[in-house]
N, C-alpha and C positions, 0 to 999 in steps of 0.2 A: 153066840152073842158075847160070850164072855171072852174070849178070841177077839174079837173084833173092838171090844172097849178098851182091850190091854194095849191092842195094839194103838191105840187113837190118842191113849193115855201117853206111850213111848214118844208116840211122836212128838205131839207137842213139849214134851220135858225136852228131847232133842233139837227141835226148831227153836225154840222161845229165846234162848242166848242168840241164837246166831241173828234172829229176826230182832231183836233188842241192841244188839252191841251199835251198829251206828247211830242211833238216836240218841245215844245219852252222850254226845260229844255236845261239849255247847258250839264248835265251830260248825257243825251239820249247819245252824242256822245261817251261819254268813255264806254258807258256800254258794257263791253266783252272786252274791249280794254288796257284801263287801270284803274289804282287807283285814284280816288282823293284825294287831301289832299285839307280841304276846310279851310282857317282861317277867322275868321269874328271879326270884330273888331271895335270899335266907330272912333280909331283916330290911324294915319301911327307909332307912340310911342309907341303903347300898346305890352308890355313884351311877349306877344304871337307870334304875329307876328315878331318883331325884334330878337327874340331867330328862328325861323324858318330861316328871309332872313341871318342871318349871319350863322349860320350854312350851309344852301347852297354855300356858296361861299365859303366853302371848297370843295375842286376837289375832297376828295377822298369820303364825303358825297353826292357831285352830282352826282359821278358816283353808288355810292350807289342810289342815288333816282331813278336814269334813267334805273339803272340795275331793279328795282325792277316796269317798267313802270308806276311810277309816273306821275301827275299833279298837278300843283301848285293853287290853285284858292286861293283869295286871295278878299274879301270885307269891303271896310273901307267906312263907312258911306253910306251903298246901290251903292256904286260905285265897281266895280267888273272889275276883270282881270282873266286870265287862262292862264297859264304860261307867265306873263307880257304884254299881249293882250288885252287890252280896251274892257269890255264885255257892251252890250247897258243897258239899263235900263229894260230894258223886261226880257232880260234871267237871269238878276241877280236878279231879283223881283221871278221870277221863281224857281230859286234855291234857296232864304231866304225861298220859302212857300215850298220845297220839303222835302227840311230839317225839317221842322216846328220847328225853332227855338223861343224860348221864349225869355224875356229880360233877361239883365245881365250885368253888369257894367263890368266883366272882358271880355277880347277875347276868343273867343272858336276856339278849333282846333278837325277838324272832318275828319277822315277817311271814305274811304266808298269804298268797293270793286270794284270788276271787274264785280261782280254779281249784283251792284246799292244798297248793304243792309251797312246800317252804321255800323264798324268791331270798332270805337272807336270814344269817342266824352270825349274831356277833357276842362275843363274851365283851363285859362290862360294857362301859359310857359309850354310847354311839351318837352320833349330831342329826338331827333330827331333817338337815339338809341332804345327807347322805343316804337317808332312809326313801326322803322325796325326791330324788335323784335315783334310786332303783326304781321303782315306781315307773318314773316317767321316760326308762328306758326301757320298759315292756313292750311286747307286741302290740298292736292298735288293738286286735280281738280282747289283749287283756285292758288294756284302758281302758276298754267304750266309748271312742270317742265319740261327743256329742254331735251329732248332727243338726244342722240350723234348723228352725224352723222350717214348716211350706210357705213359698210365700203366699199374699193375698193376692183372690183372683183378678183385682183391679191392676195388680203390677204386673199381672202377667200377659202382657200385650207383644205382640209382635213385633220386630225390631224397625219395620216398615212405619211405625206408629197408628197405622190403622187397628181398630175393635175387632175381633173378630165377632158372629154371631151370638155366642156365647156372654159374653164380656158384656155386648149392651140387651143382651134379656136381663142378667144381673141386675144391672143398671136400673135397667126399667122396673124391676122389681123391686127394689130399694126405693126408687122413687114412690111409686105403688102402695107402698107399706101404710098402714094405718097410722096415723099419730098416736103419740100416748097421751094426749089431751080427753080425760072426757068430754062429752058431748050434752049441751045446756038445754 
């Protein structure tokens, strides 16, 4: 018995890091979800970074970045945020090693898909048209592209312009329908 608890004990000391290490990435959450956009920087001044937050704070760029599901992370001096959200010091230790970033006296701006692989990584000021222009030279599978609606079964008529059977039970049933008037 005592065999068998040491051994049960070992194990999980041995699993528990390995079953632990991906989850404490804060990018785990976007992966399939959205894009990061990662800046890392020494000091909240560095041209990298200030060329990113003021270009978002054009409406017609934000709705750019939000259109194209974006995320903001954002690390100045191992202190880290995800779209303006306080990140602890674990998950942003986390994402400096995931990146395996090296030193560098400039700030770096790091793309990294939907798929978690790095799509662009540039030292200092990058143009934020540049970054939407990677983007929208992906694969279709990595865009998503949006598919139209279905259309409505009333427009889906034949090219002959005859109903088919279908088309006017619809009908009829629409007709059919109760009012929403109560009844006096």
């Amino acid at each position: 018995m005592l065999i068998r608890t040491l051994a049960t004990a070992i194990l999980f000391a041995a699993a528990g890091p390995l079953l632990a290490a991906p989850s404490d990435s804060p990018l785990a959450q976007d992966l399939g979800k959205s894009r990061p956009l990662i800046i890392v920087v020494d000091n909240a001044g560095d041209p990298a970074l200030v060329n990113v937050t003021k270009a978002l704070e054009d409406p017609a760029t934000k709705a750019d970045f939000t259109k194209r599901n974006m995320v903001l992370y954002t690390v100045i001096k191992a202190v880290g945020e995800r779209d303006g959200k306080y990140l602890d010091a674990q998950p942003t230790m986390a994402l400096i090693r995931e990146l395996k970033l090296g030193t560098s006296a400039q700030g770096r701006v790091i793309l990294v898909g939907k798929d978690g692989e790095k799509k662009m990584e540039h030292l200092g000021p990058v143009d934020m048209k540049e970054i939407f222009a990677t983007i929208d030279q992906m694969p279709m599978a990595e865009k998503e592209a949006v598919a139209p609606p279905p259309a409505a079964p009333e427009a889906a008529q034949p090219a002959n312009g005859k109903a088919t059977k279908a088309t006017k039970a619809g009908k009829a049933a629409k007709q059919a329908a109760p009012s929403s008037q109560p009844d006096d």
